[in-house]
C-alpha positions as CSV (number, residue, x, y, z in Angstrom):
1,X,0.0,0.0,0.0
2,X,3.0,2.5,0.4
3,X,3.2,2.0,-3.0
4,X,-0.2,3.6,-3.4
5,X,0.5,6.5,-1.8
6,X,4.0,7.2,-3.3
7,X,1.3,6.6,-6.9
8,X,-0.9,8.8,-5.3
9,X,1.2,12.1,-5.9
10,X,0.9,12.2,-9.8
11,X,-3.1,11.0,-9.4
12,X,-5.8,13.8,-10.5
13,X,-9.3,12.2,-11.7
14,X,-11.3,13.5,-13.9
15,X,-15.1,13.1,-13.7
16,X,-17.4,14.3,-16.2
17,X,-21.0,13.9,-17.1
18,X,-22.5,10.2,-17.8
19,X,-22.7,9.0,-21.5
20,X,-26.4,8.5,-21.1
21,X,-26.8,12.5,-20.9
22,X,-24.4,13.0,-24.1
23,X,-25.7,15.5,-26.9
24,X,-23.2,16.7,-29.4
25,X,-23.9,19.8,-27.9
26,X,-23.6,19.9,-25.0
27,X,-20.3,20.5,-22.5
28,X,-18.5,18.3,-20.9
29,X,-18.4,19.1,-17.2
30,X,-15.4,17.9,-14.8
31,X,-14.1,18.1,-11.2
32,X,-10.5,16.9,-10.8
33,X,-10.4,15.2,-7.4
34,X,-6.9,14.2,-6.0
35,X,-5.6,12.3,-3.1
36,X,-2.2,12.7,-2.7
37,X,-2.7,14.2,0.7
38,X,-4.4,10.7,1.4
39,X,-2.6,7.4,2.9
40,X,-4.8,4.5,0.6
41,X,-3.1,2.4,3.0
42,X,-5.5,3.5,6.1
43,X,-9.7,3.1,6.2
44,X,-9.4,6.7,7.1
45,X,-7.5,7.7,3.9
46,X,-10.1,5.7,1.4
47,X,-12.7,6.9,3.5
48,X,-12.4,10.1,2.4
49,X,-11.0,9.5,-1.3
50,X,-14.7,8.1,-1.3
51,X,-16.3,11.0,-0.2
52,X,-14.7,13.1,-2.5
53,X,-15.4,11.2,-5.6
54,X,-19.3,11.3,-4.2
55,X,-19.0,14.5,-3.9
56,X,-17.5,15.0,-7.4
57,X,-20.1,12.6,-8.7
58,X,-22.9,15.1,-7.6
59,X,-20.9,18.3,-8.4
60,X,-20.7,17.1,-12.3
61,X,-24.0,15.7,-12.4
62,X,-26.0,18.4,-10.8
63,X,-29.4,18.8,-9.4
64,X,-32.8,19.1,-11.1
65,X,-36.3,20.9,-9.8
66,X,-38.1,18.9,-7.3
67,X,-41.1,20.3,-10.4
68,X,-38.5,18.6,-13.3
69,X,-39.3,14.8,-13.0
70,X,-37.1,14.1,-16.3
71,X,-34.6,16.8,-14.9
72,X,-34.0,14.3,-12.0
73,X,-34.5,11.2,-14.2
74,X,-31.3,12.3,-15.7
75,X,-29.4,13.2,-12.5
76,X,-30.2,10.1,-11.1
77,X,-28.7,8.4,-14.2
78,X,-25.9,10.6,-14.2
79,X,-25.2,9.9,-11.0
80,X,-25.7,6.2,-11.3
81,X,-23.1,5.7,-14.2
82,X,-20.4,7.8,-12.8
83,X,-20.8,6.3,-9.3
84,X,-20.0,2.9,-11.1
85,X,-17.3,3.5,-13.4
86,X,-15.5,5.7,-10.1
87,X,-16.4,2.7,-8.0
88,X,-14.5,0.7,-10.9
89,X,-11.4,2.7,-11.2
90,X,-10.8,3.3,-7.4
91,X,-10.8,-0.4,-7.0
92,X,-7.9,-0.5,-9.8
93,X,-6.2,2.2,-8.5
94,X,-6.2,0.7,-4.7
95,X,-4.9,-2.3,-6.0
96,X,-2.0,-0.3,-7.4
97,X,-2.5,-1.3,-11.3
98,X,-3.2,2.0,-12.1
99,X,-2.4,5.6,-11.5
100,X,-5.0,7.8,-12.1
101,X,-8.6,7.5,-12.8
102,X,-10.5,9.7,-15.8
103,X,-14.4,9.6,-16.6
104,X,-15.4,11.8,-19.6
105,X,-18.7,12.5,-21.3
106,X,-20.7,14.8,-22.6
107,X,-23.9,16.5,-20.9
């Protein structure tokens, strides 16, 4: 795990808005989240990698109207597919098999 953190320097993610909200026109949105300040190695240290990619996740994806049901149809599916493919990388990257994690997609 030392190896993580020493890894953990050069790492800046990128998340952007899910593929299932793409239109050609539409931005792409991002948040870099980082963690070299974090020790992977402790529960403490993924504990708040995690909350940063959630709070990345929701940043990007935004919020709808309680009055815009297909507003927040599409947040919750923004939300949804970037949570998993974060959830995907993070698990590569605490493994040490990767450096860095990057989502893109247009909203």
């Amino acid at each position: 795990m030392k190896t993580i953190t020493t890894l953990a320097a050069a790492f800046v993610a990128t998340l952007a808005a899910a593929p299932v909200l793409a239109q050609d026109a539409a931005p792409t949105r991002s948040v870099a989240v980082g963690y070299a300040d974090l020790d992977l190695a402790s529960e403490a240290g993924r504990r708040s990698f995690d909350n940063r990619l959630r709070q990345a996740v929701r940043e990007v994806c935004g919020s709808a109207s309680s009055a815009d049901l297909r507003g927040q149809n599409r947040v919750d599916d923004c939300r949804e597919v970037l949570t998993a493919d974060a959830a995907r990388q993070r698990d590569i990257v605490l493994a040490g098999r990767q450096t860095g994690i990057a989502i893109a997609a247009r909203r």
